[in-house]
Structures are given as structure tokens and as C-alpha cells.
C-alpha positions in Angstrom: 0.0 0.0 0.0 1.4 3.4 -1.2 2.2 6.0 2.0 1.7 9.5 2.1 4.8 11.6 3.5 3.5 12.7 7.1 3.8 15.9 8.9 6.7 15.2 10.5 8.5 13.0 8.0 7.9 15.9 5.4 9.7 18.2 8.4 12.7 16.0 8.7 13.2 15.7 5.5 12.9 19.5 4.3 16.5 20.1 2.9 16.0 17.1 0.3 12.5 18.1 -0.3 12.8 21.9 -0.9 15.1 20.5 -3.9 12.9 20.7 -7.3 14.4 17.9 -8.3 13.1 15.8 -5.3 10.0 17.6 -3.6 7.3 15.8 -1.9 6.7 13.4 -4.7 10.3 12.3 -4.9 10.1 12.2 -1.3 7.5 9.6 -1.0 8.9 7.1 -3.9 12.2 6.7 -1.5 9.3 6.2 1.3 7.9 3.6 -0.1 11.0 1.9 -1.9 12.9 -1.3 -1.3 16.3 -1.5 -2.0 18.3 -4.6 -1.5 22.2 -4.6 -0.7 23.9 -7.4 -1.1 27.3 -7.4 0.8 27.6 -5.6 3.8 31.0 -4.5 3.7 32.6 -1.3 2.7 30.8 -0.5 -0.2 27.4 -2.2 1.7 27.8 -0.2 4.8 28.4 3.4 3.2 25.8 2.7 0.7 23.4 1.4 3.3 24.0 4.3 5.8 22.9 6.7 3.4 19.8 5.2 1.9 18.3 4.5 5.5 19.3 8.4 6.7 17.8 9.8 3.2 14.4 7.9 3.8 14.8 5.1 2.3 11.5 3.3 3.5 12.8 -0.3 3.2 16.1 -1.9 3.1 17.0 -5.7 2.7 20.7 -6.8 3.8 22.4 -9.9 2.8 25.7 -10.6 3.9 27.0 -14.3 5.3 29.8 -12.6 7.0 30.8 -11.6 10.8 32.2 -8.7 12.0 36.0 -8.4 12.2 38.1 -6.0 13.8 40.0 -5.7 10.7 36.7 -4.6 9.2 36.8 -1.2 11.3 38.9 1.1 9.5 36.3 1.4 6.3 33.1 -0.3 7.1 31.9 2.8 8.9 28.7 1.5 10.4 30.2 -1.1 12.6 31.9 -0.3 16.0 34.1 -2.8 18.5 31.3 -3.8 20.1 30.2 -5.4 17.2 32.8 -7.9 16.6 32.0 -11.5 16.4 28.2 -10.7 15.4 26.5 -11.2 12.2 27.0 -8.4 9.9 23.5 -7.8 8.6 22.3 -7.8 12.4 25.0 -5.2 13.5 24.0 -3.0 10.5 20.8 -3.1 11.4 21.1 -2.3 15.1 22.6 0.5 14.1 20.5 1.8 11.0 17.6 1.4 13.3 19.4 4.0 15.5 19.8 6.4 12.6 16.2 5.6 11.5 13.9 3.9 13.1 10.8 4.0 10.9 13.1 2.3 8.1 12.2 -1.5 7.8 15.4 -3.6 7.6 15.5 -7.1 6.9 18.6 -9.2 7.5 19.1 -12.3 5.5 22.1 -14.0 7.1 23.5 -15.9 4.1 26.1 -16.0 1.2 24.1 -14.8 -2.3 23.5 -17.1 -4.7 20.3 -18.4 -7.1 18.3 -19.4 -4.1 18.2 -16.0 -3.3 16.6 -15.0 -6.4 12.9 -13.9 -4.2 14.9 -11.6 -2.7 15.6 -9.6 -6.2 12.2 -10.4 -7.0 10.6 -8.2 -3.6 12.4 -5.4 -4.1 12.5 -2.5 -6.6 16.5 -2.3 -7.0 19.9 -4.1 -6.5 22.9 -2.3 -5.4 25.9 -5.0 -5.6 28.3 -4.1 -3.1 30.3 -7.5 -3.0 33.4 -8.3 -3.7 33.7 -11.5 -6.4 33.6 -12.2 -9.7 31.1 -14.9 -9.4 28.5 -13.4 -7.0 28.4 -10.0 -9.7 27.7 -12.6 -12.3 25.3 -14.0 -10.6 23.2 -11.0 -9.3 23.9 -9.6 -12.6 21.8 -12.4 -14.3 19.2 -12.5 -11.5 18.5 -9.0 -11.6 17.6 -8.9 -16.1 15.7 -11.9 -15.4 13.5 -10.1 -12.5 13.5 -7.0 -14.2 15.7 -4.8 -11.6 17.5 -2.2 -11.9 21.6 -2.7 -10.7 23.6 -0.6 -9.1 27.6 -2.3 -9.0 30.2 -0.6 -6.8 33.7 -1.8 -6.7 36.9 -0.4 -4.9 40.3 -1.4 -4.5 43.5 -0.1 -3.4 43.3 3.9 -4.3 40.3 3.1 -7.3 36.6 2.7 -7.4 34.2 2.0 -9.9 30.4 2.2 -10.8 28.3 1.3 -13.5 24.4 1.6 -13.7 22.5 -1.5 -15.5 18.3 -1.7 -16.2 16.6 -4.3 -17.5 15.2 -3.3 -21.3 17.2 0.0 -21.5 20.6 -0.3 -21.0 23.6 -3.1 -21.3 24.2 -5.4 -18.3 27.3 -5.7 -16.6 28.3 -8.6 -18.2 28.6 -6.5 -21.4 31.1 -4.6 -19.3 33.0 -7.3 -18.1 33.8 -9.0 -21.3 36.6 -5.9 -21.6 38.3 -6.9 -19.0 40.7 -9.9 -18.4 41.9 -8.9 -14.8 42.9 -10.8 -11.8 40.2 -11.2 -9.4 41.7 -9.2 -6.7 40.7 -8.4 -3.2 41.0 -6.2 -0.6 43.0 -8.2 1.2 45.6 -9.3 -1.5 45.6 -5.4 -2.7 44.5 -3.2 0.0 41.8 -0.4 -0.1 42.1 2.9 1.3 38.8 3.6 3.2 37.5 6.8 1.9 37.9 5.6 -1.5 35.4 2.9 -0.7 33.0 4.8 1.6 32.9 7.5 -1.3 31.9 4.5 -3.7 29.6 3.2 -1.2 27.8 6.5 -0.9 27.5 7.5 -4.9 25.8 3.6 -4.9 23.3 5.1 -2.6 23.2 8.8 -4.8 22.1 6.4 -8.2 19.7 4.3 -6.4 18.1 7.3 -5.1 18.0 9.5 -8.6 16.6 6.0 -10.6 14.1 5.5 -7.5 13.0 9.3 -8.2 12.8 9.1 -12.0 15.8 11.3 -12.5 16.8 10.7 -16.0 20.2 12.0 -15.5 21.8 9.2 -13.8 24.4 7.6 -16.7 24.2 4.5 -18.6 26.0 1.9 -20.9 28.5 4.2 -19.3 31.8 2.9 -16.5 32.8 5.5 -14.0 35.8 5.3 -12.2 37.4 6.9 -9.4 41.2 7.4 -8.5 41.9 8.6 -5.2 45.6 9.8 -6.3 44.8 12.0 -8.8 40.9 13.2 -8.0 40.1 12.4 -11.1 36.6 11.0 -12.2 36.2 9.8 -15.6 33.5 8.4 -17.6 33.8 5.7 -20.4 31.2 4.8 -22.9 30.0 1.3 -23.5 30.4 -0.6 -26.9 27.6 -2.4 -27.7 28.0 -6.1 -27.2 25.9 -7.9 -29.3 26.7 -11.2 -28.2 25.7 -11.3 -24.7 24.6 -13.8 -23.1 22.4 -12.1 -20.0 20.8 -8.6 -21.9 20.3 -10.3 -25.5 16.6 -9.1 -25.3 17.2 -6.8 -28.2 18.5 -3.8 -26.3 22.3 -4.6 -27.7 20.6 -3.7 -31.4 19.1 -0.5 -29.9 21.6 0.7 -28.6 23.7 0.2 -31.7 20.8 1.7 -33.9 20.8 4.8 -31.7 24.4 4.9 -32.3 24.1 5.0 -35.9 21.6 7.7 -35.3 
């Protein structure tokens, strides 16, 4: 059932909803989204913190993964009190702090195609994990449900985003197809934690502008971060043709509109 902004929710969130780009109707849509986050790390956390704080109405977690004290220094949401307990629980202990009429549900479990309801029930995906196989995986599962995909990725001094939906735009396994690299993590190659808190938080900025119907948000587009140099760059998409996930047609758009 659709709910109306109240009194006091339209109060608290004035400085987002004196914006003409967000107002009371953009307002509501975050009310009365779902957004699921799979991975509560670095990327999950910032992302998560934001959404819930912004008025995000309802916020699904999945994580397998306990808290570690080694976990502190970027995945912001946690504290040393938390060690040893289930991620998804700890974030919500604490999101429930920040907001308390945001509805959290925790699903304690690694992500894979029994999982697929979970994509189904809510209205957008941000992947914040950090393998090769789950990205595939939730990459597949959301163009088969029809969800919009938010991907974050961050290592050493560099991030990464890229925007996918469902009968508009490429998928990321368009995107990975141009890349041959090592699957890396943070452990093997470090991370320096702003660089994935800022990656975590511009997950949470897309999902919010595609929740609103902001048409400015970019696809069949990479953007990257470098944390030495500042720098934020933006690469266009070939059209892949050949893919396996988005071959719905949408490859052949986008190349006609190319052509264009």
C-alpha cells in the first residue's frame, strides 16, 4: 500500500524536499521503496547508511559474514562492540538508531540463485560484494526479474560504478567482457577507506535519482574513481551484441541509436 509523507517525516526531510528535483513526490517514492544490498561491507555499509538516513523506506541486507576487527577502518557502520556478530544484524542495530521507521530485513546468508525472491521483492539491486562470481550471478538474476543494478567496486586507491536496467541499458556482463583482470581483493591489494566509503555513498546517490525518475543518472557508461589524482572519468559502453544475460534486443538498440 502506497504512504503519504506525514507531517513530521515531510519536516525532517525539508533540505532534500525543498530541492525541485526531489520535492514531496520524490520524497515519498524513496518512502515507499525497497532496495536490497547485497554485501555488507565497505561499499554495503556506506551505501546502506545513506539510503536508511535519506528515507529510504525499506532496506533488505544480505551478507553471510561476521564482524572483524579488521573490518573497522572502512566499514563505517560497525563499532568494536560489534565484533564476532553477524553483519546484517549489527547494521541493522545501528541503521535502526539512525532511523527507526526504516524497515530492515537481514538475510544472514552468502548470495546465490536461491536467493533469487529476494531480487524479485524489491524495486532495485545495489551490488556491493566483492567477487567475480556473486556479480555474475546478481547480474543475471536481476535482467531476469526486471531490476534495476547498481555495481560498486573499490580497490587499493580506485573505485568503480556502473548503472544497468533491464530493457534500456547493457548489463554488466557486457562490461566485463573488456576486462581480463585478476580477481583481486581487498585483502591481496588493499583499499584505502575513503575511496570505498565515497563509492559506497554514490551507490546510494544512483539508487536514489533512478528511484526518483531522475533521467540524468548515466548508462552503458563505466565510472571510475582514482583517489591519487581526483580524477573522475566516464567511459562509454560498446555495444555487445553477443551477450549472453541482456540479449533481449537492447544490444541492437543501442547500436541503432548509435548509428543515429
Amino acid at each position: 500500500m502506497f504512504k503519504s509523507l506525514t507531517t513530521e517525516q515531510a519536516m525532517r526531510y525539508n533540505r532534500q524536499v525543498v530541492l525541485k528535483k526531489v520535492d514531496l513526490d520524490g520524497q515519498e517514492a524513496l518512502l515507499n521503496a525497497s532496495v536490497c544490498i547485497i554485501g555488507v561491507g565497505g561499499l554495503g555499509t556506506a551505501a546502506a547508511t545513506s539510503l536508511c538516513a535519506s528515507g529510504v523506506g525499506n532496506i533488505t541486507l544480505v551478507d553471510f559474514d561476521t564482524v572483524e576487527v579488521t573490518n573497522l577502518p572502512r566499514q563505517t557502520l560497525f563499532s568494536e562492540r560489534d565484533v564476532g556478530e553477524a553483519k546484517v544484524e549489527a547494521a541493522k542495530k545501528r541503521l535502526s538508531e539512525i532511523n527507526s521507521e526504516c524497515h530492515i530485513t537481514c538475510v544472514n546468508a552468502a548470495f546465490d540463485e536461491a536467493l533469487a525472491s529476494v531480487i524479485k521483492n524489491c524495486d532495485i539491486v545495489l551490488d556491493c560484494t566483492d567477487n567475480l562470481e556473486s556479480r555474475d550471478t546478481i547480474n543475471e538474476l536481476c535482467f531476469a526479474n526486471n531490476r534495476p543494478l547498481v555495481s560498486g567496486a573499490a580497490i587499493r586507491f580506485e573505485g568503480q560504478l556502473f548503472v544497468a536496467i533491464p530493457g534500456q541499458t547493457a548489463c554488466y556482463g557486457c562490461l566485463r567482457t573488456l576486462f581480463s583482470s585478476v580477481d583481486l581483493s581487498c585483502v591481496e591489494a588493499g583499499i584505502f577507506s575513503p575511496v570505498v566509503n565515497i563509492v559506497g555513498t554514490y551507490q546510494a546517490l544512483l539508487a536514489m535519482q533512478l528511484l526518483m525518475g531522475m533521467s540524468t543518472v548515466p548508462t552503458n557508461a563505466l565510472l571510475t574513481f582514482d583517489g591519487l589524482t581526483h580524477e573522475w572519468q566516464q567511459w562509454a559502453l560498446p555495444p555487445n551484441t553477443h551477450c549472453s544475460v541482456c540479449a533481449n534486443g537492447m544490444c541492437e538498440q543501442i547500436t541503432t541509436q548509435d548509428e543515429k
